[in-house]
CHARMM internal coordinates of N, CA and C (Angstrom, degrees):
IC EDIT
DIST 1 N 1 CA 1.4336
DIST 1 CA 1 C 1.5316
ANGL 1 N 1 CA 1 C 108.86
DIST 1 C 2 N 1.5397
ANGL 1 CA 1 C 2 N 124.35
DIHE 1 N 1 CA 1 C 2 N 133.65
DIST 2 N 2 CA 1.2972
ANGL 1 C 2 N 2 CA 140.85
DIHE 1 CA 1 C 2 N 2 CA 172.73
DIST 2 CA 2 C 1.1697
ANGL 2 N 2 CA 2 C 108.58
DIHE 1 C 2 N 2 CA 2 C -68.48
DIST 2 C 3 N 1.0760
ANGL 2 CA 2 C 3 N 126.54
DIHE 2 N 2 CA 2 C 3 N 151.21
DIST 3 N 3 CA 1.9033
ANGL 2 C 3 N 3 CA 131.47
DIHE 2 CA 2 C 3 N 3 CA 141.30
DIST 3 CA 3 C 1.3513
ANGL 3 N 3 CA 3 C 113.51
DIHE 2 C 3 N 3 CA 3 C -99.11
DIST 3 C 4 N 1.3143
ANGL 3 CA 3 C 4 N 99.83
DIHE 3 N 3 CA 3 C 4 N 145.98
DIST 4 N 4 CA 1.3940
ANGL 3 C 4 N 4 CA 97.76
DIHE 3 CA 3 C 4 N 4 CA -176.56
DIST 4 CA 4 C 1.5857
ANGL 4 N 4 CA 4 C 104.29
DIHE 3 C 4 N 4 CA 4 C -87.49
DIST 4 C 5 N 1.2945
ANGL 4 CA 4 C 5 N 128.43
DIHE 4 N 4 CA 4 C 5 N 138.72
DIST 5 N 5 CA 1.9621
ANGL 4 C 5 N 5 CA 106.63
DIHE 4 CA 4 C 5 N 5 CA 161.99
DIST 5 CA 5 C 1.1820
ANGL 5 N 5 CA 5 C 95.81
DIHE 4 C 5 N 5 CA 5 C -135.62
DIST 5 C 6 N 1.0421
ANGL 5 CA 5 C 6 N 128.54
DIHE 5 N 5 CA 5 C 6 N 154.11
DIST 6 N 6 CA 1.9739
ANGL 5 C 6 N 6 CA 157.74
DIHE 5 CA 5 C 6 N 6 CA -130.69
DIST 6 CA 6 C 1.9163
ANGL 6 N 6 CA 6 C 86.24
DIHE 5 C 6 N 6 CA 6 C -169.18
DIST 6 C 7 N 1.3372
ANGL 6 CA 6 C 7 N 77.88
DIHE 6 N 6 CA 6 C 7 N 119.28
DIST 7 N 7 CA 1.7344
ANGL 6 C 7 N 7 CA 102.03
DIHE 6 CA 6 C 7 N 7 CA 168.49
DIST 7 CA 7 C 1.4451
ANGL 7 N 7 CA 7 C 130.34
DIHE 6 C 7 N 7 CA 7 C -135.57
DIST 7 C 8 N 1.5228
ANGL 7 CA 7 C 8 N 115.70
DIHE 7 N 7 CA 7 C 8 N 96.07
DIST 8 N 8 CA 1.3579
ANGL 7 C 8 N 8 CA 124.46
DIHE 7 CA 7 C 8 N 8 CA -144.90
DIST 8 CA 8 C 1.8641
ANGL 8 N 8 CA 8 C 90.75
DIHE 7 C 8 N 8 CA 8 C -113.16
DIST 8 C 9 N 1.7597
ANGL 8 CA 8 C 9 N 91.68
DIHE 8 N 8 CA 8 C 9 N 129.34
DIST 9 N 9 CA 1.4143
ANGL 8 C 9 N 9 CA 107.41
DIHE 8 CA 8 C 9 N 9 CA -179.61
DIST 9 CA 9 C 1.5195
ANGL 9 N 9 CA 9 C 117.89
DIHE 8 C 9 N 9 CA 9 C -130.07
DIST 9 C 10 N 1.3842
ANGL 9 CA 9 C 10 N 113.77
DIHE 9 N 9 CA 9 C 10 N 132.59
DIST 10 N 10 CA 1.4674
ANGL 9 C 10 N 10 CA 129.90
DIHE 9 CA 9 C 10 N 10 CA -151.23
DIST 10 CA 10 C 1.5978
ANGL 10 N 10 CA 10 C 95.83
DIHE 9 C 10 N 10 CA 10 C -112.14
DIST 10 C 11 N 1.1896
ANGL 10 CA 10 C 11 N 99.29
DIHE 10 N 10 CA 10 C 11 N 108.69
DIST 11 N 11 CA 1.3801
ANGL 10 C 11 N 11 CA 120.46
DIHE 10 CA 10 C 11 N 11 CA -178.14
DIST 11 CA 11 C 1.0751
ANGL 11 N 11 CA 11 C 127.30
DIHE 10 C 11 N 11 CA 11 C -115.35
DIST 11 C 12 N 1.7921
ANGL 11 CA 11 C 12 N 145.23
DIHE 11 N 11 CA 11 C 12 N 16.72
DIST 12 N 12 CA 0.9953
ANGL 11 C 12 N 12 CA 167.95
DIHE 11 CA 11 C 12 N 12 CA 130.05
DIST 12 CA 12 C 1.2364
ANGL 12 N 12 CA 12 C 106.93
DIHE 11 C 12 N 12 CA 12 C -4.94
DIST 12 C 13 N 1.5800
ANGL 12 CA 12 C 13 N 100.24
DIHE 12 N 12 CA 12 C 13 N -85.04
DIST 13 N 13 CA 1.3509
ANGL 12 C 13 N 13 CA 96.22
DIHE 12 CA 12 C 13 N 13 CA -172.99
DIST 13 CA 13 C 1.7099
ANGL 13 N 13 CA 13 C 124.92
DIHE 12 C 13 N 13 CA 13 C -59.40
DIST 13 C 14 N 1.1070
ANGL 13 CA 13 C 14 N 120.52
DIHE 13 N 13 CA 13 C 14 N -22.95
DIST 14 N 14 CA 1.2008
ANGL 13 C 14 N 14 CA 109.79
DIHE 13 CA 13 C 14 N 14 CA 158.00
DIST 14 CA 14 C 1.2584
ANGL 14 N 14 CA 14 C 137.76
DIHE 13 C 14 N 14 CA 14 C -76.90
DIST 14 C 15 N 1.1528
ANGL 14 CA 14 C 15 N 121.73
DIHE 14 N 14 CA 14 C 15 N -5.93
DIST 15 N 15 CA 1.8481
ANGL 14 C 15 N 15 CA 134.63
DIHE 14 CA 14 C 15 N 15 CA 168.45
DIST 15 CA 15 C 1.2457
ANGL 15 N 15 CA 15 C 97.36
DIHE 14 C 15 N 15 CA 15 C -77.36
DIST 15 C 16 N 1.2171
ANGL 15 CA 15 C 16 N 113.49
DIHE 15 N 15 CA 15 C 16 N -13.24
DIST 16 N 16 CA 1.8385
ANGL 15 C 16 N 16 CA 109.80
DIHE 15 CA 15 C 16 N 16 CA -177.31
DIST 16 CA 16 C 1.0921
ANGL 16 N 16 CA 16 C 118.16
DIHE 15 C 16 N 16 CA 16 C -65.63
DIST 16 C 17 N 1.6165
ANGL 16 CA 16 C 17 N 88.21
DIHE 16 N 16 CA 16 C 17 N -53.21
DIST 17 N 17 CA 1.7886
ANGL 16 C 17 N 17 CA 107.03
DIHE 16 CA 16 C 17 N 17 CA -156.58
DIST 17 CA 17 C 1.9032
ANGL 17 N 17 CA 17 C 89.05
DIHE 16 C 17 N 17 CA 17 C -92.92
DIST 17 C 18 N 0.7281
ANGL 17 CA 17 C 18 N 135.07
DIHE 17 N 17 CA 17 C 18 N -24.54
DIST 18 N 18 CA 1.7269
ANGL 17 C 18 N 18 CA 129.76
DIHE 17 CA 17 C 18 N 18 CA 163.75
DIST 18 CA 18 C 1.2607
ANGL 18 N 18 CA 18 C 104.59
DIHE 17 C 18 N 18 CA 18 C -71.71
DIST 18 C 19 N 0.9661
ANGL 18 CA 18 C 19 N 131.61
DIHE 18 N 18 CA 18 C 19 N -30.32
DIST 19 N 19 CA 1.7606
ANGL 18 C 19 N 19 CA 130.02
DIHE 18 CA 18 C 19 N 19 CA 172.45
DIST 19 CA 19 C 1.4193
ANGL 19 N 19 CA 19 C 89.94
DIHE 18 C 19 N 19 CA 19 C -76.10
DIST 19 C 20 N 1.1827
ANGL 19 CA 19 C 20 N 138.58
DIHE 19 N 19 CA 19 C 20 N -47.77
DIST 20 N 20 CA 2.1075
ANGL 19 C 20 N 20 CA 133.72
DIHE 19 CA 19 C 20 N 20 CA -163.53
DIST 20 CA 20 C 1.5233
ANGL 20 N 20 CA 20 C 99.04
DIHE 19 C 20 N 20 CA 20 C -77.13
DIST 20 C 21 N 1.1534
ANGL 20 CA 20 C 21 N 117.64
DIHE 20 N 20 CA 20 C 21 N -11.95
DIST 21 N 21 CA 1.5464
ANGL 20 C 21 N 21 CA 119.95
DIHE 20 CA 20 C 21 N 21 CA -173.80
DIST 21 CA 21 C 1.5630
ANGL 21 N 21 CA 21 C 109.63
DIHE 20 C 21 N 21 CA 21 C -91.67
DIST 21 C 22 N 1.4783
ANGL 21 CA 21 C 22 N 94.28
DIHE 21 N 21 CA 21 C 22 N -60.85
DIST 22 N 22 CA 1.8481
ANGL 21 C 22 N 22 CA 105.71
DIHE 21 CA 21 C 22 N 22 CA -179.97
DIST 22 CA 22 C 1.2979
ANGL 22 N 22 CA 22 C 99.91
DIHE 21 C 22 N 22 CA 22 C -45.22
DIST 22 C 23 N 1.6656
ANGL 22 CA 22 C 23 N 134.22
DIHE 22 N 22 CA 22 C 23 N -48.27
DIST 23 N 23 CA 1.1919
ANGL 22 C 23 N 23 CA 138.53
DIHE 22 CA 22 C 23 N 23 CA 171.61
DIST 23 CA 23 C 1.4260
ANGL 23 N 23 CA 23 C 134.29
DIHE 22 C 23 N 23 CA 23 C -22.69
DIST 23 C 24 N 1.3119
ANGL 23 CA 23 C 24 N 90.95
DIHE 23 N 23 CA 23 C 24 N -64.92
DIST 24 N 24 CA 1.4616
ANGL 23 C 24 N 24 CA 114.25
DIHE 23 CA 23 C 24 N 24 CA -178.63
DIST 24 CA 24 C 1.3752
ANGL 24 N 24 CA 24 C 106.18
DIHE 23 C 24 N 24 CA 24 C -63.10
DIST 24 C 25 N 1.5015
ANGL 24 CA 24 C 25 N 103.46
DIHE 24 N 24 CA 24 C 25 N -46.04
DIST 25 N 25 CA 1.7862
ANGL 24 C 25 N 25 CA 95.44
DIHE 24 CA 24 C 25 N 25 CA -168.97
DIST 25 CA 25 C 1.4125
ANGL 25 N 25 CA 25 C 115.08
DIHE 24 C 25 N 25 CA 25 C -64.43
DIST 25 C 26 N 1.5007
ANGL 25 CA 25 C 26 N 108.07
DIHE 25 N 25 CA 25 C 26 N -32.34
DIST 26 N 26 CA 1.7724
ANGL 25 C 26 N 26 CA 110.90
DIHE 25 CA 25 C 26 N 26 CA 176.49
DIST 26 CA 26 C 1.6496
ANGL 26 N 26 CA 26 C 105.36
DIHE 25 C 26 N 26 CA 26 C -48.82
DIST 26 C 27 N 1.0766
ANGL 26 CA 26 C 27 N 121.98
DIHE 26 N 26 CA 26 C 27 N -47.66
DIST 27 N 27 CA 1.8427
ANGL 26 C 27 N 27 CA 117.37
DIHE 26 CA 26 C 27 N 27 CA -163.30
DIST 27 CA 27 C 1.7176
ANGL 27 N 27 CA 27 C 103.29
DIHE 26 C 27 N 27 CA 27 C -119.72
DIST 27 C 28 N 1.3486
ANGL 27 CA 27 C 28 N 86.27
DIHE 27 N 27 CA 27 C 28 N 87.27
DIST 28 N 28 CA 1.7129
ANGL 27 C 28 N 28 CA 113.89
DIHE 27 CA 27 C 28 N 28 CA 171.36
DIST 28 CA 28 C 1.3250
ANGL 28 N 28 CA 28 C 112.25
DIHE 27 C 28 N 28 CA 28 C -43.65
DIST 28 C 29 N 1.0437
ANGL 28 CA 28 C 29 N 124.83
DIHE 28 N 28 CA 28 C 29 N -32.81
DIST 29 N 29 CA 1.5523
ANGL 28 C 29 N 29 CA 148.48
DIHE 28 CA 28 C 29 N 29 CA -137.45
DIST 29 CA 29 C 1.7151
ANGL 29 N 29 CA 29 C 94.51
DIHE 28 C 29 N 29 CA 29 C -52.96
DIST 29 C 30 N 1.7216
ANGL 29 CA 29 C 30 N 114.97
DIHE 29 N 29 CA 29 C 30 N -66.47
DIST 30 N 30 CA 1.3547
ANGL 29 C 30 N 30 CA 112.53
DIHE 29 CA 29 C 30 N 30 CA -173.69
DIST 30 CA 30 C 1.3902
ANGL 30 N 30 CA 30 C 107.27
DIHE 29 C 30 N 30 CA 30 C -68.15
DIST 30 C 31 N 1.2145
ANGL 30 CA 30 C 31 N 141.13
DIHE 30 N 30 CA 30 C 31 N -36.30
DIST 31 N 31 CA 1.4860
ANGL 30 C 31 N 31 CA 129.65
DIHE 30 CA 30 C 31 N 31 CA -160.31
DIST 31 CA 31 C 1.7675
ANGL 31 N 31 CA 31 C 108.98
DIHE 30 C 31 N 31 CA 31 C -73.20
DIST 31 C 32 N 1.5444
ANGL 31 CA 31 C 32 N 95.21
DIHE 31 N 31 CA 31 C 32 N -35.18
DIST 32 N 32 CA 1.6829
ANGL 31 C 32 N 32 CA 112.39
DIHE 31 CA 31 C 32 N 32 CA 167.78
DIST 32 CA 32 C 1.7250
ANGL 32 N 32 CA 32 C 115.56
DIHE 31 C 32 N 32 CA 32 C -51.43
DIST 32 C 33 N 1.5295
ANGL 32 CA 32 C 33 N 100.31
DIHE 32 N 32 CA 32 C 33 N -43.02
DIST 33 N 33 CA 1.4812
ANGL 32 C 33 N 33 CA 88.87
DIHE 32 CA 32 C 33 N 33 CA -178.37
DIST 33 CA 33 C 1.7302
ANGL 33 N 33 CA 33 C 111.23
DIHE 32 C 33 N 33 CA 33 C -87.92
DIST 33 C 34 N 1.2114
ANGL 33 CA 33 C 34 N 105.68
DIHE 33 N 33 CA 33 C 34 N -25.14
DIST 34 N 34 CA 1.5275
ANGL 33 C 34 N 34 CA 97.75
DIHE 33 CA 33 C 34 N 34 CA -174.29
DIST 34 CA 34 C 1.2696
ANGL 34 N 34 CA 34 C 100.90
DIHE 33 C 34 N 34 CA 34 C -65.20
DIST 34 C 35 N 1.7330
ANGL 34 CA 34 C 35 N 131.85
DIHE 34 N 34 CA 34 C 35 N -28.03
DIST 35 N 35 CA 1.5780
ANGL 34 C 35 N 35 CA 125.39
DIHE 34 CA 34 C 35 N 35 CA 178.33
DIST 35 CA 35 C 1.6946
ANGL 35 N 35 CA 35 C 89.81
DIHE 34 C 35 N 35 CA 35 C -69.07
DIST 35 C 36 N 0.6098
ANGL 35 CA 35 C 36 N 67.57
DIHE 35 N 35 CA 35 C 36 N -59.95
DIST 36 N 36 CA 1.9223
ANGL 35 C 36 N 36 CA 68.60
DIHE 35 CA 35 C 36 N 36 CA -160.85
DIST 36 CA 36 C 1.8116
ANGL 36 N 36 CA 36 C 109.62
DIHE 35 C 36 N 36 CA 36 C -33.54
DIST 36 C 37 N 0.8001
ANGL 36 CA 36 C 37 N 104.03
DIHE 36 N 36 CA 36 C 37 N -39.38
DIST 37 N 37 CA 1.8676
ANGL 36 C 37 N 37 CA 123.28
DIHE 36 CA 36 C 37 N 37 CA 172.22
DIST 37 CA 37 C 1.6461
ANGL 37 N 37 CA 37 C 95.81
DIHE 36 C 37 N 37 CA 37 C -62.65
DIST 37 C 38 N 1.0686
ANGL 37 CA 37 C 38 N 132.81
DIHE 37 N 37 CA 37 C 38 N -51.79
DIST 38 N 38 CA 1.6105
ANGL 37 C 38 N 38 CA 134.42
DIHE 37 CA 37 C 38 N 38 CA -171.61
DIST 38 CA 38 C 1.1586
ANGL 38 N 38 CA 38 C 114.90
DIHE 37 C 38 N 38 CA 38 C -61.07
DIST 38 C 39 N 1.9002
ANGL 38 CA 38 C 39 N 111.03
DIHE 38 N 38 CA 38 C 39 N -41.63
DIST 39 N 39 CA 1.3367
ANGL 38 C 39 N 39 CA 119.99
DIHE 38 CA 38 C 39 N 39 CA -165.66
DIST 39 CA 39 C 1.7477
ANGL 39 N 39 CA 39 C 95.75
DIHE 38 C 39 N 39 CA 39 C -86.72
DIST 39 C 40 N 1.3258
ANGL 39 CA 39 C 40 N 107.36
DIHE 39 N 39 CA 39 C 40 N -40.11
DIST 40 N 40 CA 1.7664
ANGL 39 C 40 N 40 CA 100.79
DIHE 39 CA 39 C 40 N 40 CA -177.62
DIST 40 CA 40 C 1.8424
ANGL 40 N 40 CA 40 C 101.82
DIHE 39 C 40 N 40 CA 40 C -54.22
DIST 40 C 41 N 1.1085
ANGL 40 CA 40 C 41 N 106.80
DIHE 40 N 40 CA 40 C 41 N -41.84
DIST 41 N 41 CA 1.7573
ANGL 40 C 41 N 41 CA 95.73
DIHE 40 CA 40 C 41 N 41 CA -173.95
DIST 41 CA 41 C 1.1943
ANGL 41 N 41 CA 41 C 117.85
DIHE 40 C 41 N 41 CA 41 C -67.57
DIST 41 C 42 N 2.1087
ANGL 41 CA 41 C 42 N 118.99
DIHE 41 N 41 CA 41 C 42 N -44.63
DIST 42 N 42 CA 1.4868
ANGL 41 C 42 N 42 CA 107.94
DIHE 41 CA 41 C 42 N 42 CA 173.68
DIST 42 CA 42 C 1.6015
ANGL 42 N 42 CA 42 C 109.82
DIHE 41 C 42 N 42 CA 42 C -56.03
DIST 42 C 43 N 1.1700
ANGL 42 CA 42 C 43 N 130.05
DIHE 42 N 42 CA 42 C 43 N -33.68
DIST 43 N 43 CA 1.3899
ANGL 42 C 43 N 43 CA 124.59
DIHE 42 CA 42 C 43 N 43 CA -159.19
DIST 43 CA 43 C 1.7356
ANGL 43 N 43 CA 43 C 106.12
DIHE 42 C 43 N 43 CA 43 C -73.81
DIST 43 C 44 N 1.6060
ANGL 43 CA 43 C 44 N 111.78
DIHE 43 N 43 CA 43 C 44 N -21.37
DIST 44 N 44 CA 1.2345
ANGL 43 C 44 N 44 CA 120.94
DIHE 43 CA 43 C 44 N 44 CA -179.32
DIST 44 CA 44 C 1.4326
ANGL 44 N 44 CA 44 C 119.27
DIHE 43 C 44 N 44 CA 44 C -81.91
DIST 44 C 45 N 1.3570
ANGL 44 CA 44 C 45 N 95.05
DIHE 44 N 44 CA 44 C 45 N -39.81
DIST 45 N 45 CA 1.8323
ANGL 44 C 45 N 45 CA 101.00
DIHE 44 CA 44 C 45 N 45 CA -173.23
DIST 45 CA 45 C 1.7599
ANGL 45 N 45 CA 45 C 93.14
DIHE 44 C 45 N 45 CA 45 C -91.12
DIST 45 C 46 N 1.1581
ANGL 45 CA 45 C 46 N 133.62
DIHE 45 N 45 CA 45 C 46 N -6.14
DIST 46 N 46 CA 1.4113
ANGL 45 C 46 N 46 CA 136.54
DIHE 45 CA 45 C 46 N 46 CA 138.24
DIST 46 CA 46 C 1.6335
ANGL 46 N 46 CA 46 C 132.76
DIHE 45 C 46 N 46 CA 46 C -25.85
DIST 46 C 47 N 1.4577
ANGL 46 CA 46 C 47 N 79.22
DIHE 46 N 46 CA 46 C 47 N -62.85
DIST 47 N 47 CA 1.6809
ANGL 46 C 47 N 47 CA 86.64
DIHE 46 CA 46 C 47 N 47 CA -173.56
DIST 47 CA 47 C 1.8709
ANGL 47 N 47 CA 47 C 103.43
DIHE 46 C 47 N 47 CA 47 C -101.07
DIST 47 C 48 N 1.3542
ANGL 47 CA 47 C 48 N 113.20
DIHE 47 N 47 CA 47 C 48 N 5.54
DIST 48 N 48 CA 1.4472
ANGL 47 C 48 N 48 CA 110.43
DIHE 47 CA 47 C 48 N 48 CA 160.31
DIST 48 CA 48 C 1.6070
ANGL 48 N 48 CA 48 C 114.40
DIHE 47 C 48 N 48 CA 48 C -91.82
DIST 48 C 49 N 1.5552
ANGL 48 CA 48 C 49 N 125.09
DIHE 48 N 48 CA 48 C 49 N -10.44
DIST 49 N 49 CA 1.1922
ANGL 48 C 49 N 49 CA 117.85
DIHE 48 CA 48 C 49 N 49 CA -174.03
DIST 49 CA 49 C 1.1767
ANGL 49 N 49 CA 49 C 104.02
DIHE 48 C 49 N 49 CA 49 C -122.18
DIST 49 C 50 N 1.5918
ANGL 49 CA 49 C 50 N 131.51
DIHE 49 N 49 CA 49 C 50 N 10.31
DIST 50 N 50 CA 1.5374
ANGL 49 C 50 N 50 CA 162.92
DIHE 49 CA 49 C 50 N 50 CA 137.85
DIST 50 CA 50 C 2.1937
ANGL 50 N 50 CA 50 C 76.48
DIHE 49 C 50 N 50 CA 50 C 87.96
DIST 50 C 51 N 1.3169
ANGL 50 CA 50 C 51 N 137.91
DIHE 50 N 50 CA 50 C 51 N 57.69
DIST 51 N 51 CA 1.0260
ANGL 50 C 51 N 51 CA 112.39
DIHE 50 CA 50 C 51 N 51 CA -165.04
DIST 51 CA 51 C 2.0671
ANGL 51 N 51 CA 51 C 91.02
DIHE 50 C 51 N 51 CA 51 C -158.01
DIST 51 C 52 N 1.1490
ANGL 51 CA 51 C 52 N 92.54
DIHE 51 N 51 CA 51 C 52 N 144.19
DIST 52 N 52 CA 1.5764
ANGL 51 C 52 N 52 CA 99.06
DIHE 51 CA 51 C 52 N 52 CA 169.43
DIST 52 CA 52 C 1.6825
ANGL 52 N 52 CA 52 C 113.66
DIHE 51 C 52 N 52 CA 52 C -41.13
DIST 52 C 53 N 1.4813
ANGL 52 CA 52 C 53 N 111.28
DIHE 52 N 52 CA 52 C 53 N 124.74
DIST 53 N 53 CA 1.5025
ANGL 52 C 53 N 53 CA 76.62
DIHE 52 CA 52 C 53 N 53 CA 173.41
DIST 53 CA 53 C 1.4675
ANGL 53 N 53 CA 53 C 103.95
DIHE 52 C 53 N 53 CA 53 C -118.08
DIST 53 C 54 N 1.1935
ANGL 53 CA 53 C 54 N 131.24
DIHE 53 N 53 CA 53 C 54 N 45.38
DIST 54 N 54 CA 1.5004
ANGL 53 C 54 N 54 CA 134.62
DIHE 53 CA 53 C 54 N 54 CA 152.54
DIST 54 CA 54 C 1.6079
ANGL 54 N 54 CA 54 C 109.11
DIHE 53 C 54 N 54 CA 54 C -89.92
DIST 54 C 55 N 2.0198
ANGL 54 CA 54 C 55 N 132.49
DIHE 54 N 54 CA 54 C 55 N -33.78
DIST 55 N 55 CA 1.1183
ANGL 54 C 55 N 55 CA 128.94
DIHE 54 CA 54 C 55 N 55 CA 169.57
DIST 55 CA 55 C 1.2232
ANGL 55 N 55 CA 55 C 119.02
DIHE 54 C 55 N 55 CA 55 C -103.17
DIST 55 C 56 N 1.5892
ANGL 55 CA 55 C 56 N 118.54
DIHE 55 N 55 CA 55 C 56 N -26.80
DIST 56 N 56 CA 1.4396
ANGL 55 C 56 N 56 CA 130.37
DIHE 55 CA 55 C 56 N 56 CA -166.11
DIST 56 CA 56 C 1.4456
ANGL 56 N 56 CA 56 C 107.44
DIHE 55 C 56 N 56 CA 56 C 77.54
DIST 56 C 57 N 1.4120
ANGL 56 CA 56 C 57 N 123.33
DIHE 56 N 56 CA 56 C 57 N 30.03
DIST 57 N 57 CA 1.0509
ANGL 56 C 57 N 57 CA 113.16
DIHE 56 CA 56 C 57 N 57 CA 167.61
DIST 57 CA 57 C 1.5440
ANGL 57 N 57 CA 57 C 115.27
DIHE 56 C 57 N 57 CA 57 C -87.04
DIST 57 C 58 N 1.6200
ANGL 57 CA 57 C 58 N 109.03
DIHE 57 N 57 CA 57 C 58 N 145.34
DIST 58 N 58 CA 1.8533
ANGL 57 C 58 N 58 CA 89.28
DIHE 57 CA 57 C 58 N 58 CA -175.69
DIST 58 CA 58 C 1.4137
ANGL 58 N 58 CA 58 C 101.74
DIHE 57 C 58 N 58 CA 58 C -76.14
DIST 58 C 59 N 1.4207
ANGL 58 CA 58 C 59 N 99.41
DIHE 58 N 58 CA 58 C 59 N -170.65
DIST 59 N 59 CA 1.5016
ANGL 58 C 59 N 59 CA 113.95
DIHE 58 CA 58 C 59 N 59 CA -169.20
DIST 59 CA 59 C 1.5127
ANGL 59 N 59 CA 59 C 113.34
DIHE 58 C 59 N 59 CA 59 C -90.93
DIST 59 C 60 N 1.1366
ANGL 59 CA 59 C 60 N 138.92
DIHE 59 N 59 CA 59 C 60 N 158.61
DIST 60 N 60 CA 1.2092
ANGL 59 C 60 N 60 CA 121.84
DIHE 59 CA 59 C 60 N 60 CA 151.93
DIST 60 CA 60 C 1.6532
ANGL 60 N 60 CA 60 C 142.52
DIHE 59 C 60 N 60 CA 60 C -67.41
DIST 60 C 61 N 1.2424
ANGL 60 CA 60 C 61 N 123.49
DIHE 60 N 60 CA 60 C 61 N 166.73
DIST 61 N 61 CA 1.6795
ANGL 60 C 61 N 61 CA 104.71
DIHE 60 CA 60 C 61 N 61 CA -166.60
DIST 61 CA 61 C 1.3576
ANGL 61 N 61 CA 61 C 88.37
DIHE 60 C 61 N 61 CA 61 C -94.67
DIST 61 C 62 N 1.9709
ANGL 61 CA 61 C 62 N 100.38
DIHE 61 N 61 CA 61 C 62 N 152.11
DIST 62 N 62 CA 0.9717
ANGL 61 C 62 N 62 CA 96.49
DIHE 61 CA 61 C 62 N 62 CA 174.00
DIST 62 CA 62 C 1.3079
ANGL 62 N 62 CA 62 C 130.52
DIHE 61 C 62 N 62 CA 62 C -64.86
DIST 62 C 63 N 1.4576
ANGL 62 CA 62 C 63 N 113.27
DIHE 62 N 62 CA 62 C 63 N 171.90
DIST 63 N 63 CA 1.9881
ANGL 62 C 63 N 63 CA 112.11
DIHE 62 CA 62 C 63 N 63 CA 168.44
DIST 63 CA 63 C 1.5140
ANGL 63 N 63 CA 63 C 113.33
DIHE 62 C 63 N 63 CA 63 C -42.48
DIST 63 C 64 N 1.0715
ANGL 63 CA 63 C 64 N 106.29
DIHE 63 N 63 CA 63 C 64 N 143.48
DIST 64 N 64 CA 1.8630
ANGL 63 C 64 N 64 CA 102.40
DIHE 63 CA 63 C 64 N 64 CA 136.28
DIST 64 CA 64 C 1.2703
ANGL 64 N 64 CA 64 C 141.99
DIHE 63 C 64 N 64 CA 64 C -26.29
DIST 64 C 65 N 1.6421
ANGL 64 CA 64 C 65 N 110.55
DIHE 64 N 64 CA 64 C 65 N -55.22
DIST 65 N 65 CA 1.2943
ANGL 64 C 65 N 65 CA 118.61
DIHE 64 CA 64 C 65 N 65 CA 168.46
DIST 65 CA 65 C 1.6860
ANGL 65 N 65 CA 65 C 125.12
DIHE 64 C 65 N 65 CA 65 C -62.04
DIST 65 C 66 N 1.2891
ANGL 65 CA 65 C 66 N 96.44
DIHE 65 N 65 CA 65 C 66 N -36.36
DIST 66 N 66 CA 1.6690
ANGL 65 C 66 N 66 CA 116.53
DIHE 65 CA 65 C 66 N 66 CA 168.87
DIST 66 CA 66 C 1.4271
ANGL 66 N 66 CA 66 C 118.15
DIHE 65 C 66 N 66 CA 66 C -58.37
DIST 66 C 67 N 1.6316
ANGL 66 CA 66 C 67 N 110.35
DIHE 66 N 66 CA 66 C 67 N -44.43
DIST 67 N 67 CA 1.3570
ANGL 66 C 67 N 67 CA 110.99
DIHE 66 CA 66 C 67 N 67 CA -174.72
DIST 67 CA 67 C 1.2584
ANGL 67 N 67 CA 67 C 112.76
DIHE 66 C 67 N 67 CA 67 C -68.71
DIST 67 C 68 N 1.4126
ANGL 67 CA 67 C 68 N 120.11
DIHE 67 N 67 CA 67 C 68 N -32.70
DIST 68 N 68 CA 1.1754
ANGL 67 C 68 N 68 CA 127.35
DIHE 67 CA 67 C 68 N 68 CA 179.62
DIST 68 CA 68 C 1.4389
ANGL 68 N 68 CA 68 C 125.41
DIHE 67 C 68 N 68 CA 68 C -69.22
DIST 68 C 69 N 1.4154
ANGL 68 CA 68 C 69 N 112.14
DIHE 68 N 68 CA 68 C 69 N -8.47
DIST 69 N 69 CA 1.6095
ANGL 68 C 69 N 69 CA 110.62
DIHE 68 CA 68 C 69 N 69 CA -156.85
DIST 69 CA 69 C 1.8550
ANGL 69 N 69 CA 69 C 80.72
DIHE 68 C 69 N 69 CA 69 C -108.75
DIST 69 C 70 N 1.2270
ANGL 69 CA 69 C 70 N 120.59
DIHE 69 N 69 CA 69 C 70 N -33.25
DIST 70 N 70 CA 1.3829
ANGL 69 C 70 N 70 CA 123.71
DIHE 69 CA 69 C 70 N 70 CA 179.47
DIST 70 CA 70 C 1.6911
ANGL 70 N 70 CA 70 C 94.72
DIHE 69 C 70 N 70 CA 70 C -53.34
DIST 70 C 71 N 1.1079
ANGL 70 CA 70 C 71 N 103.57
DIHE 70 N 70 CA 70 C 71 N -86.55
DIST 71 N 71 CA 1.8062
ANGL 70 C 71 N 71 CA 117.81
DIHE 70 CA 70 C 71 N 71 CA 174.40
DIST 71 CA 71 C 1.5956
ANGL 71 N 71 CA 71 C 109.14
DIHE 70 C 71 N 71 CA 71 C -20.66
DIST 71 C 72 N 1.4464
ANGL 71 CA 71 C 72 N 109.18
DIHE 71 N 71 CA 71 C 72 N -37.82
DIST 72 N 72 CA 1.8327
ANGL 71 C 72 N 72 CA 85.78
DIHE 71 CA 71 C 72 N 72 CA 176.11
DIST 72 CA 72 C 1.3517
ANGL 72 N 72 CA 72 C 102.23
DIHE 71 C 72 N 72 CA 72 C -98.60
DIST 72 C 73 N 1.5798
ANGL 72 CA 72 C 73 N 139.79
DIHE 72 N 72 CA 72 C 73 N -5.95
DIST 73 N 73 CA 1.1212
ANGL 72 C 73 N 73 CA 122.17
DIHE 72 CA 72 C 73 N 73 CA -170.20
DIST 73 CA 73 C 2.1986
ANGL 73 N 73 CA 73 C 98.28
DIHE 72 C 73 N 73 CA 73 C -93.56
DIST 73 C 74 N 1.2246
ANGL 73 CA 73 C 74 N 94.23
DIHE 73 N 73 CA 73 C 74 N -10.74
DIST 74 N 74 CA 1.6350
ANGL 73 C 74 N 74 CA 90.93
DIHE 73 CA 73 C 74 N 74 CA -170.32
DIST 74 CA 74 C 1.4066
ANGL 74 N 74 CA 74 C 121.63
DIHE 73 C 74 N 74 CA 74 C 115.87
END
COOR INIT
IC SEED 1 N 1 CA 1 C
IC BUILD
């Protein structure tokens, strides 16, 4: 003699959160600005520590010719 067994699975809540996901990915919009917010700060604390800021290596000085064109513009 068989048994019968019946196995019932409630999947709601996960169509939710795969529906809240698919969502999100359609409208880039916030993840775009929070990168964009990251890159404005490395590029800022960049040019305050005159130095790469992916190695921390400093920068090099400018040319001669460069320094000079600064110097006549002010």
């Amino acid at each position: 003699m068989s048994e019968l067994v019946k196995i019932s699975i409630s999947d709601e809540a996960l169509r939710a959160a795969l529906g809240r996901l698919i969502a999100s990915l359609t409208d880039t919009t916030p993840t775009m600005r929070a990168i964009s917010e990251i890159m404005v700060d490395a590029s800022a604390r960049a040019f305050e520590q005159t130095a790469d800021p992916a190695t921390g290596a400093p920068w090099q000085p400018l040319s001669a010719s460069r320094q000079r064109q600064r110097a006549k513009k002010g």
